[in-house]
C-alpha positions in Angstrom: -20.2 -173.3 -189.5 -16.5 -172.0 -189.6 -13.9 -174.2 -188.5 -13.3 -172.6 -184.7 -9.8 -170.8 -184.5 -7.1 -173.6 -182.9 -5.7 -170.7 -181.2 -8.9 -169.5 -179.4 -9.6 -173.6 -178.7 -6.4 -173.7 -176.6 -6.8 -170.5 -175.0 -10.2 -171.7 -173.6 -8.9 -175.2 -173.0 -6.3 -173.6 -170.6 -8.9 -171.3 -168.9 -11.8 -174.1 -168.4 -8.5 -175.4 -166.4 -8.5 -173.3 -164.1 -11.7 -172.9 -161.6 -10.5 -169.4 -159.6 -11.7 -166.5 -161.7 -9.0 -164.1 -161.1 -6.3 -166.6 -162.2 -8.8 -167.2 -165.0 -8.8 -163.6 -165.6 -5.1 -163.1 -165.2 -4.7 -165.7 -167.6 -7.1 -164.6 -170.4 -5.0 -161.0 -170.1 -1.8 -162.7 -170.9 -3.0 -165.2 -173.2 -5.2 -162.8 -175.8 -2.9 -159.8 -174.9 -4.7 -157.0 -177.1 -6.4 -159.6 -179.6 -10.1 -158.0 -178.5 -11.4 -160.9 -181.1 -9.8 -163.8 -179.2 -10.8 -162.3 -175.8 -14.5 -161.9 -177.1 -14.5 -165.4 -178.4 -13.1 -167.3 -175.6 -15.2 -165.3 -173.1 -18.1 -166.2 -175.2 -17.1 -169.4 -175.2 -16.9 -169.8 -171.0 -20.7 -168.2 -170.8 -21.7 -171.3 -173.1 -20.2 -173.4 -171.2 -20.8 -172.3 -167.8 -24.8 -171.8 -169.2 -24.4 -175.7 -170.1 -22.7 -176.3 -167.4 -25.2 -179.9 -165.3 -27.3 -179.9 -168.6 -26.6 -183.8 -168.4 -26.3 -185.0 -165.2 -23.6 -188.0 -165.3 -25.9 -189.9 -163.2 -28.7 -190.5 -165.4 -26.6 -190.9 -168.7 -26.5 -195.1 -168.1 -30.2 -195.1 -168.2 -29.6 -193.8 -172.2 -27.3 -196.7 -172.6 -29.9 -199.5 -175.2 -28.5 -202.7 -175.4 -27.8 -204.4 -178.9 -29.0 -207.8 -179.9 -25.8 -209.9 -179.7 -25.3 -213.5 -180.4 -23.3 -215.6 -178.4 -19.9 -214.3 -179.3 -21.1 -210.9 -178.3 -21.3 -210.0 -182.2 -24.4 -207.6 -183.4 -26.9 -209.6 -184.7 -30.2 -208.0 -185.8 -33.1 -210.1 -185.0 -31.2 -211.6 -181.7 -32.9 -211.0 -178.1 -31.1 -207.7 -176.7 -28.6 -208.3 -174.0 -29.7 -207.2 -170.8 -29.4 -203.4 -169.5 -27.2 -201.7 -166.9 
């Protein structure tokens, strides 16, 4: 996979900034002026992430959260009791 273009990274960073679309829009105009390969990129780059957009809902994330055995100290220690859960 190619290395993703610093340039169209910050462009998109700005824009997933800003929630209105026409100041999103507005913005995109200025920022890729007439680079037709940055627009296309970062406006593929929104649908992804607007597609992706409550794949993981933050409420359910602590139940993925497995505690590690620990010894006292708090230290990993395979073969320990797990500490307790959320």
């Amino acid at each position: 996979m190619p290395e993703p273009d610093p340039r169209v990274m910050a462009i998109l960073a700005e824009a997933l900034a800003l929630s209105d679309t026409a100041a999103r829009a507005a913005y995109l105009d200025r920022a890729c002026g007439c680079n037709a390969a940055h627009r296309a990129s970062v406006e593929a780059l929104l649908g992804a992430h607007s597609a992706t957009a409550g794949f993981v809902d933050p409420d359910t994330t602590s139940a993925l959260v497995v505690p590690l055995p620990t010894d006292a100290t708090g230290a990993y220690a395979p073969g320990a009791p797990a500490a307790p859960g959320p």
